[in-house]
N, C-alpha and C positions, 0 to 999 in steps of 0.2 A: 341802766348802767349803775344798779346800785350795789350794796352789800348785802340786803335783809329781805325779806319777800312780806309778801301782804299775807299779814295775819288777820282772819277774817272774824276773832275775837277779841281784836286790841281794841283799848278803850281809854288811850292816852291824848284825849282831848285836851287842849292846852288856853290861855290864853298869852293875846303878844304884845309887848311893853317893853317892859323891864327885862334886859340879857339876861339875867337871874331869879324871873320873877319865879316866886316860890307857889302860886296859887295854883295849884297843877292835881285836881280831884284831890286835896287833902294831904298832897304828900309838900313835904316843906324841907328845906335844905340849904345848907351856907353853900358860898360858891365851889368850894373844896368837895365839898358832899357830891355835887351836881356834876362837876368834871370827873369825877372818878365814879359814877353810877352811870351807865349805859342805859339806862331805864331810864334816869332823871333827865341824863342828857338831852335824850330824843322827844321827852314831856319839854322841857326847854325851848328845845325847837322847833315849837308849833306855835301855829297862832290864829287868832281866831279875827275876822274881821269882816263883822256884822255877819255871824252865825258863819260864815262859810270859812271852814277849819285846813289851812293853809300847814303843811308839811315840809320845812326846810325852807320858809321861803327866798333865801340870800341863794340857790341854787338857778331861782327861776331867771336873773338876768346872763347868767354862763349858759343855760340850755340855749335860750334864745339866739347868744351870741355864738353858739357853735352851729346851728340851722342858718342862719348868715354866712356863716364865714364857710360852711362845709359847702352851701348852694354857689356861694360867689365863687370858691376855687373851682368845685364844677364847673362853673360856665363860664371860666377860664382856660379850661386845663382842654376838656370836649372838642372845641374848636380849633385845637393847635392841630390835630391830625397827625402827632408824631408817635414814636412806638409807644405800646399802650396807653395813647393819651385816652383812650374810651374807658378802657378797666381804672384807670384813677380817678376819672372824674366819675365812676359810679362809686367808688370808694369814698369819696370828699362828700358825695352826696348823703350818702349812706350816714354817714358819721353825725352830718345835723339832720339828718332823720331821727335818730337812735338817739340823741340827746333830745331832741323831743319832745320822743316817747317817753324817754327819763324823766322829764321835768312833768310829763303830765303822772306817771306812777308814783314818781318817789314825793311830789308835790301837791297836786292837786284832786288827786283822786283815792289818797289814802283812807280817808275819812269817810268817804262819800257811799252811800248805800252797802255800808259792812255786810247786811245782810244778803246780797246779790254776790257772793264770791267769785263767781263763774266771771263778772263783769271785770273784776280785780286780777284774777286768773289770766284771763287775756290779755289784759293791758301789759303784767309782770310778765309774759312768755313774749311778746313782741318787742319789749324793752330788752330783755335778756337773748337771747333769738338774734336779734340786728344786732348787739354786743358779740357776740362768742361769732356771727356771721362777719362782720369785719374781721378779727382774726384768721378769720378761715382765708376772708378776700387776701388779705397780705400773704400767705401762704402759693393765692395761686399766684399773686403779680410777682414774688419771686420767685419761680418757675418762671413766669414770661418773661422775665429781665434775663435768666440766665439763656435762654432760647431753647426750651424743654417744651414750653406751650407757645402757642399763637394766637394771638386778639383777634386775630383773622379766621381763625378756626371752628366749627362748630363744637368740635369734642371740648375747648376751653369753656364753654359757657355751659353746656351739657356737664362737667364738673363740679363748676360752680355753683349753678341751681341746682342739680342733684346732692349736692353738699348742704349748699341752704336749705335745703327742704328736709333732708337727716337731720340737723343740727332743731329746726323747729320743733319738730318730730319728737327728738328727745326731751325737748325743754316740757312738753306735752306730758311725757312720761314723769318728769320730774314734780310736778305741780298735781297731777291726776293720779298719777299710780305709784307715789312714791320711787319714786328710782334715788335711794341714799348716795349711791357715788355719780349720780346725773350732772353734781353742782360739781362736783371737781372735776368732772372728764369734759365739761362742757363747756365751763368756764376759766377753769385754771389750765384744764391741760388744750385745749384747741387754742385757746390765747396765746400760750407761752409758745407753743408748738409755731403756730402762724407767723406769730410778730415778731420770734426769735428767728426760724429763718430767713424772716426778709431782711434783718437788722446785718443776722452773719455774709446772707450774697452780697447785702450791699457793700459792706467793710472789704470785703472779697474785692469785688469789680472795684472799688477805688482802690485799691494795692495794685491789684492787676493792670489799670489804666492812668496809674499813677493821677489820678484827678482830685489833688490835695485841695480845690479850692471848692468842692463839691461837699469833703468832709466835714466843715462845720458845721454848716444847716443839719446832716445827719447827728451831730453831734449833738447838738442845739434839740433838735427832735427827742434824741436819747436820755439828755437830761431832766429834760423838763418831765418825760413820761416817768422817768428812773422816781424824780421828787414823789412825783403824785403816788405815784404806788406807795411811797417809803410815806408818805402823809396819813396814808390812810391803815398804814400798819402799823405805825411806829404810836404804841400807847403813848408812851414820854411825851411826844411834839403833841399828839391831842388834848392831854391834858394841860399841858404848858397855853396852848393856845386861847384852849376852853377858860384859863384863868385870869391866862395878861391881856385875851384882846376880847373874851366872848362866845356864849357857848352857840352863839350861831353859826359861829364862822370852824366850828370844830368837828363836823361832821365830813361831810364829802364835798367843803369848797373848794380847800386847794388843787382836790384831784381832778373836780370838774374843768376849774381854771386851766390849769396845765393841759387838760385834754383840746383845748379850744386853741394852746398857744404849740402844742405838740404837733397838729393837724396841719396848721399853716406853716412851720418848718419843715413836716414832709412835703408840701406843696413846692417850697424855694429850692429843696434838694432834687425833686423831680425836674424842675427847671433847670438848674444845674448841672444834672447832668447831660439833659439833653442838648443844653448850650455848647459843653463841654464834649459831644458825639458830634453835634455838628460843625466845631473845631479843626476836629482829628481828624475826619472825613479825609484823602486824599484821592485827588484824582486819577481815575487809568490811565493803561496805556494808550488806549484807544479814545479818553478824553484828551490826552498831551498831544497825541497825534493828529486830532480834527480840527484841535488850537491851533496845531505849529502849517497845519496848510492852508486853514483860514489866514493866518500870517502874513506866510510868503505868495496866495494869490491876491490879499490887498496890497502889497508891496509892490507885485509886479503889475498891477492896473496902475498904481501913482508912479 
C-alpha cells in the first residue's frame, strides 16, 4: 500500500539517529533542504541498524496494528452469521494482510538483495494486488448490500476471484511488461470505483431506512480515509510536518494510521447496521397469529 515501487537500482542507503541526520552517501542538507527534496526525504528515512537497512521504520508499528486489528474484526464479524457477515470478515482480513505485506515491501525488504529484482517484484505485485483487490471487495459487498449478489451464491465469489485474479494479472503486466496506464487503472481507478460505490449505497440505504444512528461510524470511516488520502497529497502538510515534528513521520504515517482507525469504523458501521436491521424486523401475519393462539389456548387451560 505504497506510492513508489522498488527500484532495483536505488542506492539510498541511510543511517538512523538523528530526524535530520545529514550523512546520507555524501549528500548533506538543512532541514528546509530535506523537507522539500523527495530524494532527501526518503534518504532521511532510513536506517540502518547493525548492517540491516530498515525503510520507514515508524510504518512498521501501524502494519502490525492493522494485521491485528483486521484479524480481530474478522473473527469477530465470521461468527455473527448475519447478512454478508462472511464477505466482511474476509475484507477485515484482507486488509491486515495487505498491510503486512506493506510493511514487509515498503520496510524491510527494500534494501535487501537489489540485485534479485524478480524477489522485489513479487513482494510489490502482492502488496499492490491485495490493495487495488480490496477495492474491488467493496465494490462486490455493495452489490450484496443492495441485493444484486448473494454470499450465498456461487456466481458471487466466481466474481470475486475471477476479479482478483484479473487485477493480479494486471499488476504482473505493470511490473514485467510495462503497462504505463496499469498504475492508474489499477490503483486509482478500481479503488475510486470500488470504495466510491460502496460509500454512495451506503449514504443511499441510511436515507432510505432513515438509520441516522448508523451514519456516524460511516462518517467517522470517511473521514479519517478522506485525512489520509489528503496526507499523502497535500505537499504543504508534508512538508510542514517533515519541519515541525520530523522527517520520519512525513512519509506515509498518517495514511497508514488512518487506514487501521478507518477499518475499525467500518467494522462499528457494519454493526450498526445490522443492530439497526434487526430492530426494524417486524413480525407477520402468520407470526401475530400463532402469538395470539398460543395466548388464548394458555388462557383457556388457566
Amino acid at each position: 500500500m505504497h506510492q513508489s515501487f522498488y527500484n532495483p537500482n536505488s542506492t539510498n542507503y541511510t543511517y538512523g539517529g538523528d530526524p535530520f541526520g545529514s550523512h546520507h552517501h555524501g549528500h548533506h542538507g538543512t532541514p528546509s533542504e530535506i523537507c522539500t527534496n523527495s530524494t532527501l526525504l526518503v534518504q532521511c528515512d532510513t536506517w540502518n541498524l547493525n548492517g540491516w537497512v530498515i525503510q520507514s521504520p515508524e510504518l512498521i508499528p501501524t502494519c502490525i496494528g492493522a494485521l491485528i486489528i483486521g484479524m480481530t474484526l474478522a473473527r469477530k464479524t465470521f461468527p455473527m452469521k448475519t447478512r454478508n457477515s462472511t464477505f466482511y470478515a474476509m475484507i477485515f482480513a484482507t486488509v491486515g494482510i495487505m498491510m503486512t505485506s506493506a510493511m514487509i515491501c515498503d520496510c524491510l525488504i527494500y534494501h535487501v538483495l537489489p540485485q534479485y529484482k524478480n524477489i522485489h517484484y513479487f513482494v510489490n505485485i502482492v502488496d499492490v494486488g491485495l490493495t487495488s483487490t480490496i477495492g474491488y471487495a467493496f465494490l462486490i459487498a455493495a452489490l450484496l448490500d443492495v441485493g444484486f449478489l448473494s454470499q450465498d451464491s456461487p456466481i458471487t465469489w466466481a466474481l470475486y476471484f475471477s476479479g482478483a485474479t484479473g487485477i493480479f494479472y494486471g499488476w504482473y503486466l505493470v511490473f514485467y511488461k510495462n503497462w504505463e496506464a496499469g498504475f492508474l487503472i489499477l490503483y486509482m481507478v478500481v479503488i475510486a470505483i470500488g470504495c466510491g460505490t460502496w460509500v454512495i449505497v451506503q449514504f443511499t440505504l441510511i436515507i432510505l431506512d432513515k438509520d441516522w444512528r448508523s451514519l456516524k461510524w460511516l462518517l467517522f470511516a470517511g473521514a479519517h480515509g478522506g485525512f489520509g488520502l489528503y496526507s499523502i497529497m497535500s505537499r504543504k502538510l508534508i512538508v510542514w510536518i517533515c519541519e515541525n515534528v520530523g522527517c520520519h513521520w512525513a512519509t506515509n504515517f498518517i495514511w497508514f494510521v488512518v487506514t487501521d482507525t478507518a477499518i475499525y469504523f467500518i467494522y462499528r458501521y457494519y454493526v450498526s447496521r445490522i443492530e439497526f436491521a434487526k430492530g426494524s424486523v417486524k413480525p407477520n401475519i402468520t407470526q401475530v397469529a400463532n402469538e395470539s393462539n398460543t395466548s388464548i389456548h394458555y388462557n383457556a387451560i388457566n
